[in-house]
Every structure is written in structure tokens, then in C-alpha cells.
C-alpha positions as CSV (number, residue, x, y, z in Angstrom):
1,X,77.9,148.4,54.2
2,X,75.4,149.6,56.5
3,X,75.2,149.2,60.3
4,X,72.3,146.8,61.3
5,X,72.5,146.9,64.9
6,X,72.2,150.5,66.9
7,X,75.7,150.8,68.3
8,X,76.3,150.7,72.0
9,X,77.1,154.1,73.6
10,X,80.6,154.7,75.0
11,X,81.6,154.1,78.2
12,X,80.4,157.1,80.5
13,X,83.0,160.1,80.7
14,X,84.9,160.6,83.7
15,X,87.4,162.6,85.0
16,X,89.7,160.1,85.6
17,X,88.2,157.2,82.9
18,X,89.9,156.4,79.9
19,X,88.2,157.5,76.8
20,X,86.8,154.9,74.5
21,X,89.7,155.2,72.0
22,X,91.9,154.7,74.5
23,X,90.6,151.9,75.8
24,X,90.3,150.2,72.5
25,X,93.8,150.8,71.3
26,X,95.4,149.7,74.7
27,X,93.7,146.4,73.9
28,X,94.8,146.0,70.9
29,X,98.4,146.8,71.7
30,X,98.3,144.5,74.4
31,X,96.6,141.5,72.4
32,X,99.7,142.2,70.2
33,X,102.1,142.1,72.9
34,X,101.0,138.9,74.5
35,X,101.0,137.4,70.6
36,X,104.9,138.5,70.7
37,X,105.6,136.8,73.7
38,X,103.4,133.5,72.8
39,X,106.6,131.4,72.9
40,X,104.8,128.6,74.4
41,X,102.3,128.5,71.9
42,X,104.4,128.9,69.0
43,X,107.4,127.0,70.3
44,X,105.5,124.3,71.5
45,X,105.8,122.1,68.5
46,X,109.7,122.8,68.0
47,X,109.9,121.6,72.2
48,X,108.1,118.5,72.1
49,X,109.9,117.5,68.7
50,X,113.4,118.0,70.8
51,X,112.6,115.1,73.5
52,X,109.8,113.0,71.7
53,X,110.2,113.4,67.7
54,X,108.3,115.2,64.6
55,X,105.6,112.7,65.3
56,X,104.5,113.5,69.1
57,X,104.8,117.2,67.7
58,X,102.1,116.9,65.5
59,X,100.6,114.6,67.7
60,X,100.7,117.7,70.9
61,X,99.7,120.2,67.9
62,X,96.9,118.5,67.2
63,X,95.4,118.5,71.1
64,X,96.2,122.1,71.0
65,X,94.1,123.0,68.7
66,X,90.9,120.6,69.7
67,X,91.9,122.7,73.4
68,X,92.1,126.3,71.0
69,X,88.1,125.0,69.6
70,X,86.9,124.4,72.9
71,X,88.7,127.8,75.2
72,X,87.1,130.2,71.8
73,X,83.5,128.8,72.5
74,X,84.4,129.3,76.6
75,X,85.5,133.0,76.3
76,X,82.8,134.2,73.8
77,X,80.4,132.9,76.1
78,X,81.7,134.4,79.0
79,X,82.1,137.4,77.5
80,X,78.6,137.6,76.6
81,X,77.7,136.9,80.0
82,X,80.1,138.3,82.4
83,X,81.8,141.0,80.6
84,X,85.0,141.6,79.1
85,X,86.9,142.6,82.6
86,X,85.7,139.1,83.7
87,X,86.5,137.2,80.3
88,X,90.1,138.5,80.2
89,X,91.2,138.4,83.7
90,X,90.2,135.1,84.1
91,X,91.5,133.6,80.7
92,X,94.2,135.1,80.9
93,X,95.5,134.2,84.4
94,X,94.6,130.0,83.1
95,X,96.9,131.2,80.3
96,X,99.5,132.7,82.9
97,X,99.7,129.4,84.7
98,X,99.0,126.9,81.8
99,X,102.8,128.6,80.5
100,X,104.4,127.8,83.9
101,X,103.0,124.5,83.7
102,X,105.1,123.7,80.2
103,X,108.5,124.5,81.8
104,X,107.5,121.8,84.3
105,X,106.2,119.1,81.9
106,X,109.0,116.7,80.6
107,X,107.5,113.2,79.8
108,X,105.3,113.0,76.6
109,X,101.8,112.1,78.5
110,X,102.3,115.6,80.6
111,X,103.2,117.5,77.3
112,X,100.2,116.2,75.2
113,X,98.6,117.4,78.6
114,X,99.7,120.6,79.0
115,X,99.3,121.2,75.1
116,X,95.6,120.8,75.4
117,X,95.9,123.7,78.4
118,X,97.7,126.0,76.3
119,X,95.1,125.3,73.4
120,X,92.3,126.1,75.9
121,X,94.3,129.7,76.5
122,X,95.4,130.4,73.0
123,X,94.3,133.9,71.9
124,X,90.7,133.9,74.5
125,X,91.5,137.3,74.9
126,X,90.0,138.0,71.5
127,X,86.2,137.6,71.9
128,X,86.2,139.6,74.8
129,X,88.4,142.7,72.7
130,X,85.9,142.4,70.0
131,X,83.4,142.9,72.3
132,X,85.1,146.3,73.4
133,X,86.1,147.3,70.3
134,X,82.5,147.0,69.3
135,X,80.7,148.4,72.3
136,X,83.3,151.7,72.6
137,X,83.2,152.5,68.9
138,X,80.4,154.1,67.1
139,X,81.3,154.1,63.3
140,X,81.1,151.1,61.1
141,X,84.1,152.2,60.0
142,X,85.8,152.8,62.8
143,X,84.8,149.6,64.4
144,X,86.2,147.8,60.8
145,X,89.5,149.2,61.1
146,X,90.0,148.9,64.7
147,X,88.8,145.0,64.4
148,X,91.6,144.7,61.2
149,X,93.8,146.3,63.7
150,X,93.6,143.5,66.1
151,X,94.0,140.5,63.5
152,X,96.9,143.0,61.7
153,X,98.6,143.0,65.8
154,X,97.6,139.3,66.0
155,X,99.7,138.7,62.7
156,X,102.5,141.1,63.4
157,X,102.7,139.6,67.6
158,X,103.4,135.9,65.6
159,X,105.7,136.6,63.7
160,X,107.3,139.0,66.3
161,X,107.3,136.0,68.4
162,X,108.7,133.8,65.5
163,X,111.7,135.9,65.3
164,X,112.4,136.9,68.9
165,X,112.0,133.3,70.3
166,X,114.3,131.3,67.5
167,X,117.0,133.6,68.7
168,X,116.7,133.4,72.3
169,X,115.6,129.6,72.2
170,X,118.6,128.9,70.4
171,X,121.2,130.5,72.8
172,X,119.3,130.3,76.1
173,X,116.3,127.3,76.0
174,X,112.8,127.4,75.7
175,X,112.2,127.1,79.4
176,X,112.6,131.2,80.1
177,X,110.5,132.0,77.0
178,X,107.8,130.4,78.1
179,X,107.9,131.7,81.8
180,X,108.2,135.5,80.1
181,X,105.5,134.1,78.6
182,X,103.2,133.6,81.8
183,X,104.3,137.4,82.8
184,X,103.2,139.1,80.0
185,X,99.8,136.9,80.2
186,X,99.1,137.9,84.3
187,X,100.1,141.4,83.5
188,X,97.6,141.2,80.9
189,X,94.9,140.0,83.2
190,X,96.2,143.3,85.4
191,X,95.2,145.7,83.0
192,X,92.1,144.4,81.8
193,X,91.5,144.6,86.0
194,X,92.5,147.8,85.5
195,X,91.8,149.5,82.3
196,X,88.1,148.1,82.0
197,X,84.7,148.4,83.8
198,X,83.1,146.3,85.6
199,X,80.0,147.1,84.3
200,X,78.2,144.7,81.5
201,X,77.3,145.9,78.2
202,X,74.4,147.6,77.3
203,X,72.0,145.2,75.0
204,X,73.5,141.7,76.7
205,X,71.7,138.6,76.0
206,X,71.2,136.5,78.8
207,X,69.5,133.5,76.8
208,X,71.4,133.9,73.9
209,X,72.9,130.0,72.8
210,X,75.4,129.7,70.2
211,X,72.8,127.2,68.8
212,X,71.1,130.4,67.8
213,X,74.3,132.1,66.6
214,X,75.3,129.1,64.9
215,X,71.5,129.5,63.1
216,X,72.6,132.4,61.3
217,X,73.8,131.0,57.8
218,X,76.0,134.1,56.7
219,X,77.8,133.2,60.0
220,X,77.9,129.8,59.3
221,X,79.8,130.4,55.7
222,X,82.0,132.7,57.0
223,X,83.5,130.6,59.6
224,X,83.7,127.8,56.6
225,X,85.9,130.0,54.5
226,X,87.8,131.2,57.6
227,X,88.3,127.2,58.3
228,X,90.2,126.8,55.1
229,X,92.1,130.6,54.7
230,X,93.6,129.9,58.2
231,X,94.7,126.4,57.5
232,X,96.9,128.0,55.1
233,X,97.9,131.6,57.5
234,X,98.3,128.9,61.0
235,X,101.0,126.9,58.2
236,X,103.2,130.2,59.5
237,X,103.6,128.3,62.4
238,X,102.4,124.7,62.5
239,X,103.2,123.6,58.8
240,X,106.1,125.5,58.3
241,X,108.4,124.0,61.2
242,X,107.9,121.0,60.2
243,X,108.9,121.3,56.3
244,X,112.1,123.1,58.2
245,X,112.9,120.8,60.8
246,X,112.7,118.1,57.4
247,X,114.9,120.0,55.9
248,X,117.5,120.5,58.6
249,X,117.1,124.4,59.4
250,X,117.5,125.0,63.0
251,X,115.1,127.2,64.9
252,X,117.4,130.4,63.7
253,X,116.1,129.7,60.1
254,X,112.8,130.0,61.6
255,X,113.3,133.3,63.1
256,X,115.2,134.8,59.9
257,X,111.7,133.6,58.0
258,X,109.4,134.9,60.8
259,X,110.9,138.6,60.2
260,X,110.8,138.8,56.7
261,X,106.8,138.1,57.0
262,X,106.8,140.9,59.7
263,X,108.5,143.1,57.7
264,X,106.1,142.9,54.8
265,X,103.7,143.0,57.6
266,X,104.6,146.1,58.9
267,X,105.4,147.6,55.2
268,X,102.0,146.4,53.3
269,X,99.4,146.7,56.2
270,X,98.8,150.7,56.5
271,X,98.2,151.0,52.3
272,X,96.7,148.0,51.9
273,X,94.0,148.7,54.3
274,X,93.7,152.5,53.2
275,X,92.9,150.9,50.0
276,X,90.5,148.4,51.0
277,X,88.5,150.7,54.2
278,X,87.2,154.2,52.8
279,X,86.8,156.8,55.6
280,X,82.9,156.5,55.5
281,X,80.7,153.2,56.6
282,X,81.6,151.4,53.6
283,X,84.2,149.5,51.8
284,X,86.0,150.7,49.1
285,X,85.3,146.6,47.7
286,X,83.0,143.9,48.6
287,X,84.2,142.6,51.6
288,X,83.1,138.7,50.0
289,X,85.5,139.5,47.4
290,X,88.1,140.7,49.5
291,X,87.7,137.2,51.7
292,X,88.3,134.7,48.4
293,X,91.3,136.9,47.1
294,X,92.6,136.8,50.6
295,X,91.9,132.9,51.0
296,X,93.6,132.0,47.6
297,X,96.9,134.2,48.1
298,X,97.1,132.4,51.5
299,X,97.0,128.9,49.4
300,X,99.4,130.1,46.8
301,X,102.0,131.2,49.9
302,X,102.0,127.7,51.4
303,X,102.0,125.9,48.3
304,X,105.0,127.9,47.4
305,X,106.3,127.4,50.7
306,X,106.4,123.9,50.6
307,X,108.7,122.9,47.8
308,X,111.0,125.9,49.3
309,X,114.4,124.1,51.4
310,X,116.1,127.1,52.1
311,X,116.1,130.0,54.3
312,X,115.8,132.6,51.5
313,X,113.0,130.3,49.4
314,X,111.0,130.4,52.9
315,X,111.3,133.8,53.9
316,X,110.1,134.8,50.3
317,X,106.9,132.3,51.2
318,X,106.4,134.2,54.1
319,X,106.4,137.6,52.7
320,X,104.3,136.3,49.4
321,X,101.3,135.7,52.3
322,X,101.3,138.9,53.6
323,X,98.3,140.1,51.0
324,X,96.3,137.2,51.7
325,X,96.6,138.1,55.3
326,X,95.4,141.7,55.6
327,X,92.8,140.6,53.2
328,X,91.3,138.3,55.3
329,X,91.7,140.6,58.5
330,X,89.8,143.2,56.5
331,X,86.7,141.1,55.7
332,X,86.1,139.2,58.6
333,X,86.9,142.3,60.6
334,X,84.1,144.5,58.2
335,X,81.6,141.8,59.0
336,X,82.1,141.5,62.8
337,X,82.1,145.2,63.2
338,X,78.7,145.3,61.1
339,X,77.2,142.4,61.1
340,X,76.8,141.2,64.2
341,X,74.0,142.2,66.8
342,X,74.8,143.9,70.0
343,X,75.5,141.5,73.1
344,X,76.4,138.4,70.8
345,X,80.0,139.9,70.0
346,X,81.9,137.5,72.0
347,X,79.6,134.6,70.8
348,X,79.8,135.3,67.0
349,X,83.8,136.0,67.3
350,X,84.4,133.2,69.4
351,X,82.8,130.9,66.3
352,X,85.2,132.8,64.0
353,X,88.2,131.8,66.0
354,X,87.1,128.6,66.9
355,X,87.0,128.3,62.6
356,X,90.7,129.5,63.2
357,X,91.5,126.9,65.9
358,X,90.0,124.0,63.8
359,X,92.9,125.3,61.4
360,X,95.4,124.6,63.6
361,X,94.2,120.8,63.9
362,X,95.9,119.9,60.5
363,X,100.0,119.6,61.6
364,X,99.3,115.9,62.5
365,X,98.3,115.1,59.1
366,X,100.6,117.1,57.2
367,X,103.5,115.5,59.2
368,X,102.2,112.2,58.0
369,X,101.3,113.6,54.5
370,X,105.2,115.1,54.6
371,X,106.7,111.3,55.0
372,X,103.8,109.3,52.5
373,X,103.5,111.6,50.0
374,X,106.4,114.3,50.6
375,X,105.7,118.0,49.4
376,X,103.4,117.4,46.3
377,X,101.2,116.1,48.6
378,X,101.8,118.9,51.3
379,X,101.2,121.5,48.4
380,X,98.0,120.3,47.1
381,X,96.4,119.7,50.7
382,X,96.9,122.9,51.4
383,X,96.2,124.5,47.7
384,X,93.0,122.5,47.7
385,X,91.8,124.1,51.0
386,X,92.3,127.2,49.9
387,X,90.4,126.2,46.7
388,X,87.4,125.0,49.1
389,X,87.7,128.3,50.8
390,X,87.5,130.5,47.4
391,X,84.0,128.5,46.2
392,X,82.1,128.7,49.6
393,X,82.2,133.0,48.9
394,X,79.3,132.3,46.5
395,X,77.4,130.9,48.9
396,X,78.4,133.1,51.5
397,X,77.3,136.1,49.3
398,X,73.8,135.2,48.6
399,X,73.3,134.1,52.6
400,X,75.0,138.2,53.3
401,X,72.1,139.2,50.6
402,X,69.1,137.3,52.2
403,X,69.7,138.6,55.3
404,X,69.5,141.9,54.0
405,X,73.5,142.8,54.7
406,X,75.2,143.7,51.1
407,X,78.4,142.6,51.2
């Protein structure tokens, strides 16, 4: 998989400046801490449910992701244009305050609110550390592995979060979660104040739209299959509470779940990727392939998961997604590190997670699938998304081919 685009030069070397390694890897260590400590995101549905009921829960859910679509397209676009020290300190200070704002929230009009706040917040920092990654990294290679790093951190921080917060949540409330939440976000917005120049990238667009972005069709098909793999990963923490919350489990049962998919996280991700990136410019297999085996193993988890009713049956579910998870990290990380041109990095990943946030739009239905049709219904949903997911490769495929990138 050749590079298309020339890759931006590293930052210029300083005495006192940060190398371009270390700049890149800070990043993603912080993108996974602030995942970790995303207790207002991810406990967001379990805190609504406790005042208003399952129903308001999806209902909140389902504002947060429309606010997750709309913050993506905000932070690619100011990453493009003002830079990533821009993007992040300001995203991530709204995110800082939008956490403190849930702790104050009590009646449902405020949360539903708030929740379409936190959805505008909800992972911005990642256009603008695809960006770095991109413009500080000269291999395709090494840009592919560092961009599976940050979905692998992203996936490790959740469930991290998953575990941590059922624990504390249960002994102590959710109110101090989510103000350690705000911390880690401003201290976040520190570094990247910090850590980052101020300086634009090299190669910008100024009159880039995403209408143009959004004209390039391999784009276009990758988002689509992202769409319907991440309805499946997001069910790690929208679908998933509430088949345990039907079943009874408190948020402790959660948690135990939670760690057993960071465990297989933590045990599967270093051989699975050696397998999958070579040490050259290429993958070891075609990345298109890699995306539909990813997308169906996520299906298969959550199908499984959702005739499971005990701890052990779900925290088998968890691990069994695992696969499906690095395999999508690896793809769309290989096509964002060589497929994308120069000064549209935030643009083009901001579609890709905005594709992720429209997964997170689901809950609302399932919850209302959950009671009409109960978990036959919840399983095929889910398995036929993941079905939808594994056909649109083909086209996806021949759009990589015409535009010259063989994937």
C-alpha cells in the first residue's frame, strides 16, 4: 500500500522541542487516558436510567450521539484550519466543563441537555491527533501502526473506564467520576498547550469543504462499513447496559465484563497487529479484507452477547469482540495513514468518527426492540448490520482501485 500524498516533514528540531515520536506517542497516551476517565460519557446512560428509567436512557443516548455527529465534523474542521494546538485546547476545555455541568444537571430536560454537550465533546480530540500523527510521521507504516495505536488506546481507555467507574460508581456515586472526569479533560487541553506548536501544518487547505471530502467515494464506503462495525463495538457500552440492567446485574457486573474485554485487549493487540502490519509500507493482508472480517466478528460478539444473562456469558461476549476490534483499528487506521491527502487529515477522520457517532444513535431503538421483540430481535438488528457492513467491502474495493490506491 503505497503512500499517495508526500508526507509532511517533522516538526523542526530543537534543543528543547520534543521529537516527533515523542510527540505522537504522548498523544496517544493521553487520548487513552482521557478514554479511561470518560465516566461521563460512558456512565451517562446507567445515570439517567437511575432517576428517569431505561427509556429516558436511551432517549439521552440517543442526543448524545446526534451531539458526537455534529462535535466530529467541528473538530476535523478546526483542525484543518487552526491547527491541532487550537483543536484540542479548545475541545477539550468544552469537554472539561460540559462534565461539570452533568454533576449539576438533575431533572430530565437538563440531562437530555447536557447529554447533547457531552456528545458534542465525545472523543474531538481524535481528528486533531490524526492530524499529528500524520504530519510527524514519515512511513506509511509507521503512520498505520501509530493510527491503530490510537483506536487500540481508544478501546483499551473504554473498557478501562468500564471497569474502574462500575467499582467506584457503586461504592461512591457517579457525581466524583464525572468531575475527575473534567480534570483529566483540562489537563488535557494543558498539554496539547504545551506539548504542541503553534504553528499550522505544512500543505493546509484553506478552501477545503467536507463537500469535497465527502466526494471522494472510497471515503464515502469506508465510513458506511465503519457505520455498521461500530454499531456492533459502541454495543460495549450503549447496548450492553441495557441487556444488563434487563437482566438485573448491577453496575459491578458491568465492570467485571469491561475487564475481561481489556484483558483480551491488552493480551491479543501486540500479535495481532504484528501479524496484520509488516515492517515495510505495506500490509501483510488487504486492508478491505481485514475491515469485513473485523465488521463480522464484531456482529457475531453482540449477537452472542445478547442471549447471554450472566456475568460470565457477558464477559465471554466481550472478549469474543476483541478480534473484530483490532481488525477494524488496523484498516481504517492503514487507510487514514495512506490514503488521505495532506491538510484534510482532520476533515477525512472527522467523517470516520462521525460514521462512529452515528453508531452510537441506535440504544433508543434497541431499548424499544429489547421490550417488543426481546433478544431475537436485539441479535438480528445487530447481526444484520454487521451483515450490511461485510457486503459494502465489495464496493468499497473497486472505489480503493479506481482511485488508483490497492487495498
Amino acid at each position: 500500500m503505497a503512500v499517495t500524498d508526500a508526507p509532511v516533514a517533522p516538526t523542526r528540531p530543537s534543543t528543547s522541542a520534543p521529537t516527533a515520536r515523542t510527540v505522537v506517542w504522548t498523544l496517544i497516551g493521553a487520548s487513552l487516558v482521557v478514554k479511561a476517565a470518560g465516566f461521563a460519557w460512558d456512565y451517562l446512560s446507567y445515570y439517567v436510567a437511575a432517576g428517569h428509567g431505561t427509556t429516558a436512557a436511551g432517549g439521552a443516548l440517543t442526543l448524545f450521539g446526534v451531539g458526537w455527529c455534529l462535535g466530529q465534523g467541528i473538530s476535523g474542521w478546526l483542525t484543518d484550519r487552526a491547527g491541532q494546538r487550537t483543536a484540542l485546547a479548545v475541545m477539550m476545555t468544552f469537554a472539561a466543563a460540559a462534565c461539570v455541568a452533568l454533576t449539576l444537571a438533575h431533572s430530565l430536560p437538563a440531562l437530555l441537555v447536557v447529554s447533547v454537550c457531552l456528545g458534542l465533546t465525545m472523543e474531538t480530540y481524535r481528528p486533531a491527533v490524526s492530524a499529528a500523527i500524520n504530519e510527524h510521521l514519515l512511513s506509511g507504516a509507521a503512520r498505520t501502526r501509530a493510527q491503530t495505536a490510537l483506536y487500540w488506546s481508544i478501546n483499551v481507555g473504554i473498557a478501562v473506564c468500564g471497569g474502574l467507574g462500575g467499582y467506584v460508581a457503586h461504592h461512591y456515586g457517579y457525581r466524583p467520576l464525572f468531575l475527575a472526569n473534567a480534570a483529566v479533560c483540562a489537563a488535557f487541553a494543558l498539554l496539547a498547550l504545551r506539548l504542541l506548536s503553534a504553528d499550522r501544518p505544512t500543505g493546509a487547505r484553506e478552501n477545503i469543504t467536507y463537500r469535497q471530502v465527502l466526494a471522494d467515494a472510497a471515503l464515502r464506503w469506508t465510513a458506511t462499513v465503519s457505520v455498521a462495525a461500530m454499531v456492533c463495538a459502541w454495543g460495549l457500552v450503549s447496548v450492553l447496559p441495557l441487556l444488563m440492567t434487563d437482566d438485573g446485574l448491577p453496575p459491578t457486573a458491568y465492570g467485571t465484563a469491561m475487564i475481561a474485554n481489556t484483558v483480551a485487549v491488552l493480551a491479543l493487540t501486540p500479535a495481532m497487529t504484528r501479524l496484520l502490519v509488516g515492517r515495510g509500507d505495506t500490509l501483510r493482508l488487504s486492508p478491505v479484507t481485514v475491515l469485513a472480517a473485523g465488521t463480522a466478528i464484531l456482529g457475531l460478539g453482540l449477537a452472542y452477547a445478547s442471549f447471554q444473562h450472566t456475568v460470565l456469558g457477558y464477559s465471554m461476549a466481550c472478549a469474543v469482540l476483541v478480534p473484530g476490534e483490532i481488525c477494524y483499528s488496523v484498516a481504517v487506521g492503514a487507510y487514514v495513514s495512506t490514503a488521505v491527502p495532506d491538510g484534510a487529515v482532520g476533515r477525512y477522520q472527522a467523517v470516520l468518527s462521525a460514521a462512529s457517532a452515528a453508531a452510537s444513535l441506535p440504544p433508543l431503538g434497541i431499548a424499544l426492540a429489547l421490550h417488543a421483540g426481546g433478544r431475537p430481535l436485539v441479535a438480528s438488528i445487530l447481526g444484520g448490520c454487521a451483515v450490511l457492513g461485510v457486503l459494502a467491502c465489495y464496493p468499497l474495493s473497486r472505489a480503493l482501485r479506481r482511485t488508483g490506491h490497492h487495498h
